[in-house]
C-alpha positions as CSV (number, residue, x, y, z in Angstrom):
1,X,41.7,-18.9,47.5
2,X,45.1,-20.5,48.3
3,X,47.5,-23.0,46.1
4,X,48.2,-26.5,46.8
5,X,49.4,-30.1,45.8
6,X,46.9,-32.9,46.5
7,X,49.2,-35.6,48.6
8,X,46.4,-37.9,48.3
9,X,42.6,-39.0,48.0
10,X,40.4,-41.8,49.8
11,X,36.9,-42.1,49.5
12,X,36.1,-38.9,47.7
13,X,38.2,-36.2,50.1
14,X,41.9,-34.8,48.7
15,X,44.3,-34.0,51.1
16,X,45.7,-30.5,49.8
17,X,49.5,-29.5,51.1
18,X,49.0,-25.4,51.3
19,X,52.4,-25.3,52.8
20,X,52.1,-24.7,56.3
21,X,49.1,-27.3,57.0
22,X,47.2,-30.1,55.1
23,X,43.6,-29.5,54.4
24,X,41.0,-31.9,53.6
25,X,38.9,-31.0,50.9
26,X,36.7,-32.2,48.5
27,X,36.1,-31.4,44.6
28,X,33.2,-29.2,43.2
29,X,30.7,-31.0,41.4
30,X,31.5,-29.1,38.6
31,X,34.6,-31.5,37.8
32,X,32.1,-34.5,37.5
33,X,29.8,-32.9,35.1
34,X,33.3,-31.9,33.3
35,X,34.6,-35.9,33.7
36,X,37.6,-34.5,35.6
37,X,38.9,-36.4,38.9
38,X,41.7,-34.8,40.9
39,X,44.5,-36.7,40.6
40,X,47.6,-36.8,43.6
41,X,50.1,-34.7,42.6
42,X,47.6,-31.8,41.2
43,X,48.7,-28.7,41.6
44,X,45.1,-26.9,42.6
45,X,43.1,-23.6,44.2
46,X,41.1,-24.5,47.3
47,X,38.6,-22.5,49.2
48,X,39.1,-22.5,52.9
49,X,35.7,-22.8,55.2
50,X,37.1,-20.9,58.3
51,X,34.3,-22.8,60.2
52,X,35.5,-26.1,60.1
53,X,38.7,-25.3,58.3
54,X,38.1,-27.9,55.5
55,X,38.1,-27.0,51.5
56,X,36.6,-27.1,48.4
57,X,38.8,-27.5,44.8
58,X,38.2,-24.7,42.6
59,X,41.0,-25.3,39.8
60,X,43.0,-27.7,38.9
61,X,46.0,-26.5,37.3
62,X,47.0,-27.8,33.9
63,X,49.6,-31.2,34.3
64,X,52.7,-31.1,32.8
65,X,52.8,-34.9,33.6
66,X,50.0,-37.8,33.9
67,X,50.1,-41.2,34.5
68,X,47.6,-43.7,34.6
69,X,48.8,-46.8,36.5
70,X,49.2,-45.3,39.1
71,X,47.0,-42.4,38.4
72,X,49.1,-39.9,39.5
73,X,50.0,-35.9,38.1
74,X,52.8,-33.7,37.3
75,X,55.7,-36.6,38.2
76,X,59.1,-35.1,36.8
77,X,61.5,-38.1,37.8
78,X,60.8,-42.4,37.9
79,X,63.4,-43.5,40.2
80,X,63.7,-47.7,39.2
81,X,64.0,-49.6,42.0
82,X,65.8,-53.6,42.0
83,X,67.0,-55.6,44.4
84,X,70.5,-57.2,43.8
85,X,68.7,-60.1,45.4
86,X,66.4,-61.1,47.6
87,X,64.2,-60.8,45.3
88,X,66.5,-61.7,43.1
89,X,67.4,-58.6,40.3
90,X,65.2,-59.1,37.3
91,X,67.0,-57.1,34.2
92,X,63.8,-57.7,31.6
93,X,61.5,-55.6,34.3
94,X,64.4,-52.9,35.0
95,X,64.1,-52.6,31.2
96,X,60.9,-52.4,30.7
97,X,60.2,-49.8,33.8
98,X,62.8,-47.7,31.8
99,X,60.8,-48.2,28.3
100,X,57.5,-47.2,30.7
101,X,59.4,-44.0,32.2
102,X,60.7,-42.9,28.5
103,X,57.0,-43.3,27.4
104,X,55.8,-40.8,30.2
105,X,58.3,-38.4,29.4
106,X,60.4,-39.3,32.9
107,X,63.8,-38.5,34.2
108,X,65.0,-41.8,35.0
109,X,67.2,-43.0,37.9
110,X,68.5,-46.5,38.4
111,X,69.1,-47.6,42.0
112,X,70.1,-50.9,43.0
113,X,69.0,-51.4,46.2
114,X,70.4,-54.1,49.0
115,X,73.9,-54.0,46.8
116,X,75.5,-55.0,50.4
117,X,74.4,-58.7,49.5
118,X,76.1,-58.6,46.4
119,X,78.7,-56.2,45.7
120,X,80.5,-57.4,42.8
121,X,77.0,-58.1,40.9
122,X,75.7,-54.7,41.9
123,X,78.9,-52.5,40.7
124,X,78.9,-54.7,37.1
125,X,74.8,-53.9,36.8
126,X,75.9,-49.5,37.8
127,X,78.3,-49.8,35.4
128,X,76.7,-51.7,32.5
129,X,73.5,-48.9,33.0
130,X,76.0,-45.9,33.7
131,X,77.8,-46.5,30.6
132,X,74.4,-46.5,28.3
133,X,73.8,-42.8,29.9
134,X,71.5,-43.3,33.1
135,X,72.3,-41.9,36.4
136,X,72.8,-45.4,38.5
137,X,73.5,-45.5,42.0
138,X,73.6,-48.3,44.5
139,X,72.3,-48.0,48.0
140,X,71.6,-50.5,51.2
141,X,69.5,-49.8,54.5
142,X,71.6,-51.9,56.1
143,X,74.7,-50.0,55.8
144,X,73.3,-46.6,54.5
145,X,75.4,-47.0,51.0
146,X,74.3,-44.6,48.5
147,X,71.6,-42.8,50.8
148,X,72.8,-39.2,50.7
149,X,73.4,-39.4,46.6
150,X,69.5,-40.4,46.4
151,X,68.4,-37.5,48.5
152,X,70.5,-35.4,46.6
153,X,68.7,-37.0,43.5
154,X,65.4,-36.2,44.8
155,X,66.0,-32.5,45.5
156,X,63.5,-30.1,43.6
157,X,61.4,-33.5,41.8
158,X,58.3,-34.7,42.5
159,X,59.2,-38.3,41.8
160,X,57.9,-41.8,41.6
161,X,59.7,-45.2,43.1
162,X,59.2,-48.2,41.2
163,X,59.9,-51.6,41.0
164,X,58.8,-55.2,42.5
165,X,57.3,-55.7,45.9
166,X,60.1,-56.6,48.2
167,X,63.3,-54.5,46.8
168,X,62.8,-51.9,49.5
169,X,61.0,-48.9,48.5
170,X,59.3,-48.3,51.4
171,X,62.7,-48.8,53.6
172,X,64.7,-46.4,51.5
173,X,62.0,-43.5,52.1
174,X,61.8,-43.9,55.7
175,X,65.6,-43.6,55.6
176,X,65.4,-40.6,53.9
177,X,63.1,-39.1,56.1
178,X,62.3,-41.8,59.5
179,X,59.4,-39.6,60.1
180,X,57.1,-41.1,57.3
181,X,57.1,-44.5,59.1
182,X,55.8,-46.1,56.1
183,X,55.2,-49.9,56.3
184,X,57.4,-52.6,55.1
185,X,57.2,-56.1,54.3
186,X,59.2,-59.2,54.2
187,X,59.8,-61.7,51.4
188,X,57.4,-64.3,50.9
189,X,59.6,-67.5,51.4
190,X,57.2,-69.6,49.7
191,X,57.0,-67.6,46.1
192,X,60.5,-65.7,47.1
193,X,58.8,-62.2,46.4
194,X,58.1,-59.0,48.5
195,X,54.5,-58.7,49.8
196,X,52.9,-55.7,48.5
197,X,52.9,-52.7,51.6
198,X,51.3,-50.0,49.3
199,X,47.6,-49.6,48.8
200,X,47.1,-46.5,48.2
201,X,49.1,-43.5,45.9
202,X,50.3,-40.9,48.3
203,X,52.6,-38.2,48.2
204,X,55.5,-38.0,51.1
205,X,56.7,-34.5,51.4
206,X,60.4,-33.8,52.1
207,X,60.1,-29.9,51.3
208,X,58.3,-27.3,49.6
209,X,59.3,-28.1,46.3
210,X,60.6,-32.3,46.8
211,X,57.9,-34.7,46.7
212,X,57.9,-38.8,46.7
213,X,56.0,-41.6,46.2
214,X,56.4,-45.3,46.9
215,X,53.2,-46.5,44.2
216,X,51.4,-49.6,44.1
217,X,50.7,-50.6,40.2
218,X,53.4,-48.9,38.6
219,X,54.7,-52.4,37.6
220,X,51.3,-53.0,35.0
221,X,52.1,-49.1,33.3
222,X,50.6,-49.4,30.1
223,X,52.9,-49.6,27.1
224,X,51.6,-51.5,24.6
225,X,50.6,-48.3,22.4
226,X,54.3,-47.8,21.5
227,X,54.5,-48.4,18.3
228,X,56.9,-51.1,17.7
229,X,59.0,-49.4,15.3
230,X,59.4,-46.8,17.5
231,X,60.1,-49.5,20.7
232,X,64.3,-49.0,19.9
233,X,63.9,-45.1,20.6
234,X,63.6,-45.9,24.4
235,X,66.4,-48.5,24.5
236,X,69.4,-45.3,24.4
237,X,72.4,-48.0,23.0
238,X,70.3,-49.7,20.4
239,X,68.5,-46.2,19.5
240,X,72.4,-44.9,18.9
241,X,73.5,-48.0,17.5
242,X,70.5,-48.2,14.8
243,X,71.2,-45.0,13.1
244,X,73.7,-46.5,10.9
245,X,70.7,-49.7,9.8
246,X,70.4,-50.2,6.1
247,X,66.7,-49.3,6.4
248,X,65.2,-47.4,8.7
249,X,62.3,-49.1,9.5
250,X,64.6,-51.8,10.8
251,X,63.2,-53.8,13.7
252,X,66.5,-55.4,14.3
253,X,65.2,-59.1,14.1
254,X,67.2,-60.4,11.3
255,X,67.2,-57.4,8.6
256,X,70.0,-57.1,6.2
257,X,72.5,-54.4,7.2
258,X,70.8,-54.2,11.0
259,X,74.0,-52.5,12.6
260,X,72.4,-53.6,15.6
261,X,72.8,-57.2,15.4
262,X,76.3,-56.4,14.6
263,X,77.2,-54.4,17.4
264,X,74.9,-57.1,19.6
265,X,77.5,-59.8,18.0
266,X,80.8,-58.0,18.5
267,X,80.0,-56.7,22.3
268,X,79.2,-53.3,21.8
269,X,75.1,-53.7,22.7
270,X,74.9,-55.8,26.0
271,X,73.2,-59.1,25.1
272,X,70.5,-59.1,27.7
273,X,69.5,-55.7,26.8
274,X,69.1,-57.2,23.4
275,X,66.9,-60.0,24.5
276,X,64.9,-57.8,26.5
277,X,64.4,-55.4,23.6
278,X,63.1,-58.7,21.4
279,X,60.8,-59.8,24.6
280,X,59.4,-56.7,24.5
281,X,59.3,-55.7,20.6
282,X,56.9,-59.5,20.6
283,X,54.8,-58.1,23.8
284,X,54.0,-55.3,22.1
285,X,53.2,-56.9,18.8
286,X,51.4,-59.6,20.1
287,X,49.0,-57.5,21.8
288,X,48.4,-55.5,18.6
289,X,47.1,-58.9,16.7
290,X,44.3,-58.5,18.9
């Protein structure tokens, strides 16, 4: 029996990283009868067939992590993704990737990709985010900006990119290792967004214990079963700022004595973090109506 991380799985084989090689395996039918599908990024025990030197899953490990969109296992780190344009930066999806990586329990990194277009924009966006508390970096394949501080970010994670077609995943991992040669895409010019290059979850190994994945889907991650009095614990300068409501089941709409809406009105709360915070406070509630 020998350990492994599944890197990915099409049409019913899992590709199993032992270390040394890559094995393609498939699952025991036992996981079927149990309802349990081997997810990328499972840590497992395969048995080697010296014959044909392909596997069978015996275990799968218990996940520390689990997401569903994408399904993917035991991710430690969601590194966000945005373009300072082309597509143009969109601060309601930043904040609601960062809502999605607090709900699954992520380490989250903020990197604002093609910041050569737009320098001035980028460094106010790093430093709005930095000052909240999140590690923010910009970086540009054109001029390799910031591409050494995300390697060093990546070290010893397995960790997912996100963010909308177009901002440059895919170019930012083949910078940080040109031998993935993953596929890129160009903007559409007719509905001025990225055409989607990923199809399938897969993990890109940069050592034994770094792993990364550009994902298709993570944009749709499901977080409409936050409750929405909860919604300002994953929003850090609102969460801080809240502690000293009136009430505290305050939902910082209009509520007398919101602290919130105070700090909001004298600068101390960023007002499109506000906003976004409302947008998705109503998401969320408007999906529990039905």
């Amino acid at each position: 029996m020998v350990d492994g991380i599944i890197l990915k799985g099409i049409g019913g084989f899992y590709y199993v990283d032992i270390g040394n090689s890559v094995i393609e395996c498939r699952a025991r039918g036992l996981f079927r009868e149990k309802e349990i599908e081997p997810l990328v990024g499972d840590k497992v025990s395969i048995r080697i067939n010296k014959e044909d030197n392909r596997g069978y899953i015996e275990e799968i490990y218990p996940r520390k992590t689990m997401l569903n969109r994408p399904p993917i296992a035991n991710v430690t780190q969601l590194i966000i993704v945005m373009s300072i344009d082309n597509p143009k930066i969109n601060l309601w999806f930043l904040d609601k990737l960062i809502v999605a990586g607090h709900n699954s329990d992520l380490n989250i990194i903020i990197c604002i990709n093609k910041s050569d277009i737009d320098p001035i924009k980028s460094n106010e966006i790093v430093s709005m985010y930095k000052e909240i508390g999140y590690t923010t970096i910009r970086t540009s394949t054109k001029n390799h900006e910031g591409i050494d501080d995300l390697r060093d970010i990546l070290r010893n994670h397995v960790s997912v990119l996100a963010g909308p077609s177009g901002v440059g995943k895919s170019s930012l991992i083949n910078l940080i290792n040109p031998s993935f040669k993953l596929k890129t895409g160009e903007i559409s010019k007719k509905l001025l967004r990225g055409k989607h290059t990923t199809r399938h979850v897969e993990l890109f190994k940069l050592d034994d214990q770094t792993y990364i994945s550009d994902t298709p889907g993570f944009s749709s991650l499901y977080i409409n079963d936050i409750n929405p009095y909860e919604l300002d614990t994953y929003f850090i300068d609102i969460n801080n700022s809240s502690k000293k409501c009136k009430f505290s089941n305050c939902l910082h709409i209009n509520e007398p004595g919101c602290n919130v809406l105070i700090d909001v009105k004298n600068g101390k709360i960023n007002k499109s973090r506000y906003d976004n915070y409302i947008l998705i406070l109503n998401e969320i509630k408007n999906y529990r109506r039905f």
